[in-house]
N, CA, C and O atoms as a CHARMM CRD file, in Angstrom:
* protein
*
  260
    1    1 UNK  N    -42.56300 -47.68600 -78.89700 PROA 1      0.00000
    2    1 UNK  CA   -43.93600 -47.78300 -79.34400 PROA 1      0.00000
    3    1 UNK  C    -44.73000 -48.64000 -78.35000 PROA 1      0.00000
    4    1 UNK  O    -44.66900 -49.86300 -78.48000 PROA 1      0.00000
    5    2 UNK  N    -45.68000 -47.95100 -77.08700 PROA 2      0.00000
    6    2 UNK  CA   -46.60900 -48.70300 -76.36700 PROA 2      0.00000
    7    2 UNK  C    -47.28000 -49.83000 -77.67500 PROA 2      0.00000
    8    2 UNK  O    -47.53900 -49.38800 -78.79500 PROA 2      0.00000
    9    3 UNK  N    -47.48900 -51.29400 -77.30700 PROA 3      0.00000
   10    3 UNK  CA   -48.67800 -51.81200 -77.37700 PROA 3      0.00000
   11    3 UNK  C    -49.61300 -52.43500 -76.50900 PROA 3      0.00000
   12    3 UNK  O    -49.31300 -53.20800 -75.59900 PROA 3      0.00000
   13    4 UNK  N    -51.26100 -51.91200 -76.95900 PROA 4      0.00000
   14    4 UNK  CA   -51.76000 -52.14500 -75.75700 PROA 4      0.00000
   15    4 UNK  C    -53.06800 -53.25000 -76.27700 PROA 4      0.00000
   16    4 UNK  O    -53.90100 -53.44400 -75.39000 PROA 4      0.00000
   17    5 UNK  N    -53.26800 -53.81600 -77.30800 PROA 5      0.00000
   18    5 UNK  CA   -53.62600 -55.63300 -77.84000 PROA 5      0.00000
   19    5 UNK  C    -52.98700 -56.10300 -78.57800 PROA 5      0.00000
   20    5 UNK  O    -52.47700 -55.30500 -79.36500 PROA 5      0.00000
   21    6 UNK  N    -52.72100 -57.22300 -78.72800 PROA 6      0.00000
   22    6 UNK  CA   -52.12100 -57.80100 -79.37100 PROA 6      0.00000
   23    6 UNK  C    -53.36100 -59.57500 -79.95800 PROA 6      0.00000
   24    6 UNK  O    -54.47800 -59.76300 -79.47500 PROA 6      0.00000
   25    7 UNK  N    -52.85600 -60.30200 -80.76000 PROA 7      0.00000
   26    7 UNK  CA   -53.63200 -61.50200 -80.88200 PROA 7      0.00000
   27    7 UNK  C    -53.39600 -62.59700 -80.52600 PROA 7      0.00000
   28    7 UNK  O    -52.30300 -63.12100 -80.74100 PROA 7      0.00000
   29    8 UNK  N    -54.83500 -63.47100 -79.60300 PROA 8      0.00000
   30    8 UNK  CA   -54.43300 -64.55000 -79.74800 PROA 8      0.00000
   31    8 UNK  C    -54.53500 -65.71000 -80.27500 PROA 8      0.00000
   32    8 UNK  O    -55.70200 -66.07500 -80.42400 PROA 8      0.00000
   33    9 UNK  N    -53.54000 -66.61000 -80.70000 PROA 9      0.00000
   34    9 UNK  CA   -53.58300 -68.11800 -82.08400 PROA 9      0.00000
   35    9 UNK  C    -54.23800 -69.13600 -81.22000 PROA 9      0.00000
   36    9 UNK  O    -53.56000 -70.15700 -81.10300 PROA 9      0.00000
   37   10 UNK  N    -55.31100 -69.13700 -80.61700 PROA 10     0.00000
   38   10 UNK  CA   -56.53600 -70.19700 -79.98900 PROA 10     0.00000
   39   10 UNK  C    -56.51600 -71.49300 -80.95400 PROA 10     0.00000
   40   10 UNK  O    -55.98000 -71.44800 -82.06200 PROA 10     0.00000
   41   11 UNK  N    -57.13500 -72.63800 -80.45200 PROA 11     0.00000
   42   11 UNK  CA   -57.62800 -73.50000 -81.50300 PROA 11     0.00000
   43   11 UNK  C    -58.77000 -73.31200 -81.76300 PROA 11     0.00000
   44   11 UNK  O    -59.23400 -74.18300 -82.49900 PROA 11     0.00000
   45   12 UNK  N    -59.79500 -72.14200 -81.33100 PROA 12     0.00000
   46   12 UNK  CA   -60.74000 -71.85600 -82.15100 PROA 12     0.00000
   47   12 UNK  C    -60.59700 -70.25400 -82.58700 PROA 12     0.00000
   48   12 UNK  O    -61.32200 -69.30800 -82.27700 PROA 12     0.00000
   49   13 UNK  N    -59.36500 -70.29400 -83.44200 PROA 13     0.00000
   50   13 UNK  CA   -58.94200 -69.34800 -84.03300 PROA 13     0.00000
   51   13 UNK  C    -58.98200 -68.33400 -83.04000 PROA 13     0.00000
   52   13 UNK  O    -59.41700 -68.42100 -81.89200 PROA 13     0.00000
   53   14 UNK  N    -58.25500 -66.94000 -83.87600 PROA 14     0.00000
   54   14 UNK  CA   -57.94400 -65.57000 -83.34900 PROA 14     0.00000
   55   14 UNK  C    -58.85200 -64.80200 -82.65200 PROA 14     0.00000
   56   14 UNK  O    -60.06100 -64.78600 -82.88400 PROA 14     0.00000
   57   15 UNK  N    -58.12200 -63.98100 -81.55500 PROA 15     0.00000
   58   15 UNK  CA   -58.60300 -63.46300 -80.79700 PROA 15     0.00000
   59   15 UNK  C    -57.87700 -61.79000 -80.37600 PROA 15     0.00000
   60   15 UNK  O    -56.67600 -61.57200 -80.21700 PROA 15     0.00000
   61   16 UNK  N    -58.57300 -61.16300 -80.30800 PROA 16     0.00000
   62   16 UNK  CA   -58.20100 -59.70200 -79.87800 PROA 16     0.00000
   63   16 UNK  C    -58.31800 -59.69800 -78.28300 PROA 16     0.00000
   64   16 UNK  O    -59.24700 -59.71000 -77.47500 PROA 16     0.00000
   65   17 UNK  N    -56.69700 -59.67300 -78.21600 PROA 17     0.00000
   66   17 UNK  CA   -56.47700 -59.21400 -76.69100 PROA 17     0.00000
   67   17 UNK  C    -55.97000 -58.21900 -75.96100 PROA 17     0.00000
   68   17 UNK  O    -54.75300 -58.05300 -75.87700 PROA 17     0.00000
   69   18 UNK  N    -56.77200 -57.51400 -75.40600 PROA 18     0.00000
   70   18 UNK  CA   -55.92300 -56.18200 -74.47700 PROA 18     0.00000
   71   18 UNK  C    -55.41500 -56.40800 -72.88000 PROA 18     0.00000
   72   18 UNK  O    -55.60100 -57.27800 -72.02800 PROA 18     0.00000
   73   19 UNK  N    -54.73300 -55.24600 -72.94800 PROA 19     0.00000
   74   19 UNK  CA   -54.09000 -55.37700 -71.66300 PROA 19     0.00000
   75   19 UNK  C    -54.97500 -55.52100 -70.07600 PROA 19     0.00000
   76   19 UNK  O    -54.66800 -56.04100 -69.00400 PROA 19     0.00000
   77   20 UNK  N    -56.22200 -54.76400 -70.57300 PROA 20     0.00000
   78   20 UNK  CA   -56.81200 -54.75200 -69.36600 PROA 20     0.00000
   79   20 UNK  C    -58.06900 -56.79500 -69.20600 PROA 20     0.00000
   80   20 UNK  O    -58.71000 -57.21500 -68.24200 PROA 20     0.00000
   81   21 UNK  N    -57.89500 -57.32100 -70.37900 PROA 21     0.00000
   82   21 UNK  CA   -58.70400 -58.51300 -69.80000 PROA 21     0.00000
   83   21 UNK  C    -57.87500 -59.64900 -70.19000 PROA 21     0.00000
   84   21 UNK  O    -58.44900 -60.68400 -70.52700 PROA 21     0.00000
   85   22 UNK  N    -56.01200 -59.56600 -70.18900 PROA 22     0.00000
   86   22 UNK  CA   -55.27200 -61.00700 -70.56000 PROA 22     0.00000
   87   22 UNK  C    -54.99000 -61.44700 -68.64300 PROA 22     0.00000
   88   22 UNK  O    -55.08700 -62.66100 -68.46500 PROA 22     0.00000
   89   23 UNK  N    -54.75500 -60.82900 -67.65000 PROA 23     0.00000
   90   23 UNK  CA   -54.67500 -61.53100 -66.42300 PROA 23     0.00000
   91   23 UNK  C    -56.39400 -61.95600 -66.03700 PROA 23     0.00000
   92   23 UNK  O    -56.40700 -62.88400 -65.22900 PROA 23     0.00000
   93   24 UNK  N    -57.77800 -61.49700 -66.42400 PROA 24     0.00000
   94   24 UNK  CA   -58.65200 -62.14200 -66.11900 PROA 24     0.00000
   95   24 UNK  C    -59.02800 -63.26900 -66.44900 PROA 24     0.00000
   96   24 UNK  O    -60.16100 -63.73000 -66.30800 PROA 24     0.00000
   97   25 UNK  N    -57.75700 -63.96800 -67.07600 PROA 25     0.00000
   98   25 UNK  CA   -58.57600 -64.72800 -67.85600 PROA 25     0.00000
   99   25 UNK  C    -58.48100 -66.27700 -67.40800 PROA 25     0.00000
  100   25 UNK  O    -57.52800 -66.61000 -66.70400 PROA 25     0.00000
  101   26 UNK  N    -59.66900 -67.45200 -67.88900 PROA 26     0.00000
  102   26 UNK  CA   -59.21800 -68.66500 -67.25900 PROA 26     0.00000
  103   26 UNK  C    -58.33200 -69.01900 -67.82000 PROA 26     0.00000
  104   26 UNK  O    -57.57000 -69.48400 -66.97200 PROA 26     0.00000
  105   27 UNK  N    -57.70500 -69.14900 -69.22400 PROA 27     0.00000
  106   27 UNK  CA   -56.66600 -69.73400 -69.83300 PROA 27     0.00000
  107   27 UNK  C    -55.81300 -68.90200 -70.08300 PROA 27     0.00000
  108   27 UNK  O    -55.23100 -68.90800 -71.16800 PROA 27     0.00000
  109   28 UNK  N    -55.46900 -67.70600 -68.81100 PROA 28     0.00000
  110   28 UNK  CA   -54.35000 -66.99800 -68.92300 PROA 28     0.00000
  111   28 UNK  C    -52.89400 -67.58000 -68.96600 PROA 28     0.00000
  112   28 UNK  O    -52.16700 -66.93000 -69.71700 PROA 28     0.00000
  113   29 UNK  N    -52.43300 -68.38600 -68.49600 PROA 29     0.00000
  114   29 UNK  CA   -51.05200 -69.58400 -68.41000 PROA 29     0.00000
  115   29 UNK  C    -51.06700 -69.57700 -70.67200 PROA 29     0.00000
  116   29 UNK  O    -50.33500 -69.03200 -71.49800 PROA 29     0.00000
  117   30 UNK  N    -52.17000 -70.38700 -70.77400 PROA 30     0.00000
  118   30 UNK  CA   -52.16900 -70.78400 -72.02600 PROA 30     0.00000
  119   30 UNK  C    -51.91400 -69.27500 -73.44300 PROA 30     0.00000
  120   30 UNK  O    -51.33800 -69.35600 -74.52800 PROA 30     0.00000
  121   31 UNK  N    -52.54400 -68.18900 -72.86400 PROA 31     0.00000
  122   31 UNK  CA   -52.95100 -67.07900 -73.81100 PROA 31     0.00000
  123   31 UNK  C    -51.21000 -66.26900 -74.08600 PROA 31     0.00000
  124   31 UNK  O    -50.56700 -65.83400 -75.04200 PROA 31     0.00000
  125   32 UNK  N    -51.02000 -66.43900 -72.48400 PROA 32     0.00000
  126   32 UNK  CA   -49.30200 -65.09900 -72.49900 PROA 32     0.00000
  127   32 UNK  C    -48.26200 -66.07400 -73.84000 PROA 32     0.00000
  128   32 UNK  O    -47.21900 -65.69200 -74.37000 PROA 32     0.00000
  129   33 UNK  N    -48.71300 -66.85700 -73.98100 PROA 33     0.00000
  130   33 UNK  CA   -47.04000 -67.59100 -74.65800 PROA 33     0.00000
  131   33 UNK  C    -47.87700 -67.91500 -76.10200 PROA 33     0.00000
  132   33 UNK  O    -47.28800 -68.70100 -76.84400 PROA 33     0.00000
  133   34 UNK  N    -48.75200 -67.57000 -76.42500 PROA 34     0.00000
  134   34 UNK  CA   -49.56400 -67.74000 -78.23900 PROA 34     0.00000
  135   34 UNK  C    -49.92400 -66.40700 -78.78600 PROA 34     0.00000
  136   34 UNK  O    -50.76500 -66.43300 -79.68500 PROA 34     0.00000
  137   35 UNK  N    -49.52500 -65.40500 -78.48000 PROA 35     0.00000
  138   35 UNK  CA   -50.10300 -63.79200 -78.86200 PROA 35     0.00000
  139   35 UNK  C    -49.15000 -63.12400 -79.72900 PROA 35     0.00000
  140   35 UNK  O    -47.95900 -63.37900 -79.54900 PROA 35     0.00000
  141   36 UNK  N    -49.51300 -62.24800 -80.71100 PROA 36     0.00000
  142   36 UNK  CA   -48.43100 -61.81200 -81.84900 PROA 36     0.00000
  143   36 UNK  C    -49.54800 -60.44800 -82.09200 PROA 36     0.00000
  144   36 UNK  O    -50.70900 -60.17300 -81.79000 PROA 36     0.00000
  145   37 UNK  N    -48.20200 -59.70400 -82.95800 PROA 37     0.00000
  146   37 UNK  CA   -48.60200 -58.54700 -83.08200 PROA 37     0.00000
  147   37 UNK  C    -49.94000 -58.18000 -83.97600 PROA 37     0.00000
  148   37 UNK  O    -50.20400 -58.95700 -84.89300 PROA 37     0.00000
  149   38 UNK  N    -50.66900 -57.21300 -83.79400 PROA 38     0.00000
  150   38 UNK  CA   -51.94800 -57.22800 -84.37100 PROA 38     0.00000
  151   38 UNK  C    -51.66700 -56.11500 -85.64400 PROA 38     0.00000
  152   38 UNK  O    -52.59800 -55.43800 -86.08000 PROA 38     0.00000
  153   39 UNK  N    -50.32000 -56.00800 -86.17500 PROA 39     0.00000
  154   39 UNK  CA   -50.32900 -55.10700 -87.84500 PROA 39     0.00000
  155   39 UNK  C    -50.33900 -55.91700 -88.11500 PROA 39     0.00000
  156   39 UNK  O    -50.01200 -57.00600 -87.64400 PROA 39     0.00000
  157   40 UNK  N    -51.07300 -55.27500 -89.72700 PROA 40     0.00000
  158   40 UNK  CA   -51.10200 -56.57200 -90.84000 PROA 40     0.00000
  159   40 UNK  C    -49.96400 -56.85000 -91.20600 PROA 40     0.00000
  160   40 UNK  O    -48.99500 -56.12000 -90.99600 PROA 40     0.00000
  161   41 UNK  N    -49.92500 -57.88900 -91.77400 PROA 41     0.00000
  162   41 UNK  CA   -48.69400 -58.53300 -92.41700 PROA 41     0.00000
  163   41 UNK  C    -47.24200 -58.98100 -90.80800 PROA 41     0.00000
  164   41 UNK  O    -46.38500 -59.86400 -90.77800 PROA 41     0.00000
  165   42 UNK  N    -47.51300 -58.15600 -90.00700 PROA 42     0.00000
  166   42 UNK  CA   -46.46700 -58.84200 -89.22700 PROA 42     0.00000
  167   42 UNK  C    -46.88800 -59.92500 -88.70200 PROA 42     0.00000
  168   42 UNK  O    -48.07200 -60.26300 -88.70300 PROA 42     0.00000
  169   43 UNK  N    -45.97500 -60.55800 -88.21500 PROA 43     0.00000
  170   43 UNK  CA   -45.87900 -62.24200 -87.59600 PROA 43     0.00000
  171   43 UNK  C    -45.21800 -62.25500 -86.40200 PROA 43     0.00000
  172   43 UNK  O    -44.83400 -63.29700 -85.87000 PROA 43     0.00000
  173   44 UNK  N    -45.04700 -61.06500 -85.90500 PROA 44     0.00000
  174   44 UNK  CA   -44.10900 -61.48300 -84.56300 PROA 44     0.00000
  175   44 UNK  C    -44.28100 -61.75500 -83.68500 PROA 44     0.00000
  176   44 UNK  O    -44.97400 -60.87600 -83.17400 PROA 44     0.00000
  177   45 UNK  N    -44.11500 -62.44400 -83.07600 PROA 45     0.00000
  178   45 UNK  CA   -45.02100 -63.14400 -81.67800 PROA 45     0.00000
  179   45 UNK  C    -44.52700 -62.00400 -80.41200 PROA 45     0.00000
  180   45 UNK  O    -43.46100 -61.40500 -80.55300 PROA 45     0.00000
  181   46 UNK  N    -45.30900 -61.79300 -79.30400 PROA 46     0.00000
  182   46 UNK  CA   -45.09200 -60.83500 -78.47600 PROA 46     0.00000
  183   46 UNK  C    -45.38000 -61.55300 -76.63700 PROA 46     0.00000
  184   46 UNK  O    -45.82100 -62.64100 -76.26400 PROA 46     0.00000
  185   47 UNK  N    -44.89400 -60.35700 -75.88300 PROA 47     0.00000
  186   47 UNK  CA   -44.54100 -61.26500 -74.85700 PROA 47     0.00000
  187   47 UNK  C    -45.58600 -60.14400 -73.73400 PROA 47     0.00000
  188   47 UNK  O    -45.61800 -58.94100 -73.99600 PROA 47     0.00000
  189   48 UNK  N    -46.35000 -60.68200 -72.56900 PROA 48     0.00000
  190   48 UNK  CA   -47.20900 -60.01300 -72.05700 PROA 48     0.00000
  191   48 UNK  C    -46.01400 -59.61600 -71.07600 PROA 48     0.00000
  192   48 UNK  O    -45.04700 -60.34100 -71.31000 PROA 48     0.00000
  193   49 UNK  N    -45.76500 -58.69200 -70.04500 PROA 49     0.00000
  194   49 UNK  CA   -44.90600 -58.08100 -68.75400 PROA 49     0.00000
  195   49 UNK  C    -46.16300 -57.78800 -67.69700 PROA 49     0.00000
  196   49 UNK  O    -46.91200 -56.84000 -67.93100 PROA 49     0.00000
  197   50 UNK  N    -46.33700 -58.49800 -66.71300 PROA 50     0.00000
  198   50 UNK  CA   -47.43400 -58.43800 -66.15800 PROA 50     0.00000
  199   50 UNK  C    -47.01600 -56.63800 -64.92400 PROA 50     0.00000
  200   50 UNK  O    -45.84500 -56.26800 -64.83500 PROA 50     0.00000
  201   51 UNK  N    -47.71100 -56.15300 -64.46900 PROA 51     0.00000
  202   51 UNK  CA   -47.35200 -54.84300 -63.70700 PROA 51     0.00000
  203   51 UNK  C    -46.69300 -55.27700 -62.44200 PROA 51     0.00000
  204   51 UNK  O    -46.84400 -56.37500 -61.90700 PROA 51     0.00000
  205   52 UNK  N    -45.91900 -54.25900 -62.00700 PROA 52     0.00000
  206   52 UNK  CA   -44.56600 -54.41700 -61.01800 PROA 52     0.00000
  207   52 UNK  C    -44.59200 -53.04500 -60.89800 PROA 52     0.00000
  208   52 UNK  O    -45.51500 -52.29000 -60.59600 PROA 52     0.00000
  209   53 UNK  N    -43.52100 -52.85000 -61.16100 PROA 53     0.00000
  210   53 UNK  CA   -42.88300 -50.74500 -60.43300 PROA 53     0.00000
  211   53 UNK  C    -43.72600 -49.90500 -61.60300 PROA 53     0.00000
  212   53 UNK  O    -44.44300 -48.91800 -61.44100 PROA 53     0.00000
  213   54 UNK  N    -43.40700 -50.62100 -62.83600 PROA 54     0.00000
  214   54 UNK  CA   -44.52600 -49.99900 -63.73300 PROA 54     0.00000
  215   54 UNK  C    -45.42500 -50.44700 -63.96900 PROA 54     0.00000
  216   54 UNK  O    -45.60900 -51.51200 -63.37900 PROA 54     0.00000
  217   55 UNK  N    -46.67600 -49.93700 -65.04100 PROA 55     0.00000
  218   55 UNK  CA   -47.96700 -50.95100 -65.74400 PROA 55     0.00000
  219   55 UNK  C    -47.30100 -51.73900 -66.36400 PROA 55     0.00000
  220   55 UNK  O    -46.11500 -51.76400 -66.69300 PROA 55     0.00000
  221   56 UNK  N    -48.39600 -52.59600 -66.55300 PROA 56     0.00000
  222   56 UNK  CA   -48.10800 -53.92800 -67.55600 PROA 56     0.00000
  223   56 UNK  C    -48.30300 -53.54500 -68.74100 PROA 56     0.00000
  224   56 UNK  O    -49.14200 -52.66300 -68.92200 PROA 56     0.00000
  225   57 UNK  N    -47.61500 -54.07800 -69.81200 PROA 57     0.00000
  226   57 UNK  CA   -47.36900 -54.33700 -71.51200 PROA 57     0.00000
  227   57 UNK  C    -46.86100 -55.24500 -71.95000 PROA 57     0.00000
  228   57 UNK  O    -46.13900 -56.14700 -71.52500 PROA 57     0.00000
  229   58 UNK  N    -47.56400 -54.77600 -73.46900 PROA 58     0.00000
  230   58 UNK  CA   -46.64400 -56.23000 -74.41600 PROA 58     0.00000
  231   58 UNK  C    -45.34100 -55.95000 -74.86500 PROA 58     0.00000
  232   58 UNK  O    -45.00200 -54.83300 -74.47600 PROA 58     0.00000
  233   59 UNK  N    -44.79600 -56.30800 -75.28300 PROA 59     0.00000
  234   59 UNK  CA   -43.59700 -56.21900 -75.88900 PROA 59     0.00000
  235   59 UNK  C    -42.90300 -57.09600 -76.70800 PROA 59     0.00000
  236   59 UNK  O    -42.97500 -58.22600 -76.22500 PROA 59     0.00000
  237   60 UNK  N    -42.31600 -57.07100 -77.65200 PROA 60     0.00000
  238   60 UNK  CA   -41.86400 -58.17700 -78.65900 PROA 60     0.00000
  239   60 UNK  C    -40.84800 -59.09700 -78.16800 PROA 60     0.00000
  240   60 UNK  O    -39.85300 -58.65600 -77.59200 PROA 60     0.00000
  241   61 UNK  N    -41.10500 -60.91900 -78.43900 PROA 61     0.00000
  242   61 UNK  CA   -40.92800 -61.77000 -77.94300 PROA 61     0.00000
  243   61 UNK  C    -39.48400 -61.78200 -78.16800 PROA 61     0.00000
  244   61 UNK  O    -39.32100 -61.57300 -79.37000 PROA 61     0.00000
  245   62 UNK  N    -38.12200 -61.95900 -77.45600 PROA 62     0.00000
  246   62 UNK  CA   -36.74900 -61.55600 -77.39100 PROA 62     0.00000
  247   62 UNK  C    -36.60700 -62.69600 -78.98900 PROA 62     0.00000
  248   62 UNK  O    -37.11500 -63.79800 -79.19700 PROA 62     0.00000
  249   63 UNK  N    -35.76100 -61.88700 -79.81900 PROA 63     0.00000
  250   63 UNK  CA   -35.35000 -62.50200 -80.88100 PROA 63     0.00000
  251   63 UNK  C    -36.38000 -62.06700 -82.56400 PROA 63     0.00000
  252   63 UNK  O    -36.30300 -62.41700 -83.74200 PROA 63     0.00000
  253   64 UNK  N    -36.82400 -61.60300 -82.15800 PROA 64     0.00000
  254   64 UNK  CA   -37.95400 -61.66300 -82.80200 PROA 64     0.00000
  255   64 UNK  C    -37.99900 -59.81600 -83.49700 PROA 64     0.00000
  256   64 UNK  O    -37.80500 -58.88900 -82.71100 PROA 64     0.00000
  257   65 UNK  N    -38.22000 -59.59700 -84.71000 PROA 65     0.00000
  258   65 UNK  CA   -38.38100 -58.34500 -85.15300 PROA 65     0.00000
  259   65 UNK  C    -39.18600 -58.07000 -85.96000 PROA 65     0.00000
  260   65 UNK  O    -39.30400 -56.90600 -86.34200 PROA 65     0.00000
């Protein structure tokens, strides 16, 4: 299952993030390691894969279901 936003837990609360504006960002360091999945009711925190041989995606944070 591609995901292509996920959310982020800011201290001025949540934020909708996609793939194409999480490397523009100034508090990109801070954003990749606070982001979780955007269904309701899940809680799983998710992990950004920045692009290499393939595009970049999120993917769920190892341990985590």
């Amino acid at each position: 299952m591609a995901v292509f936003e996920v959310i982020y837990r800011g201290p001025d609360g949540d934020e909708l993030i996609t793939l194409d504006s999480i490397e523009g960002r100034e508090d990109f360091e801070e954003v990749k390691y606070d982001i979780y999945c955007t269904t309701t009711g899940c809680d799983c925190r998710m992990e950004y894969v920045p692009r290499g041989i393939k595009v970049a995606y999120f993917k769920k944070w190892r341990g985590n279901d």
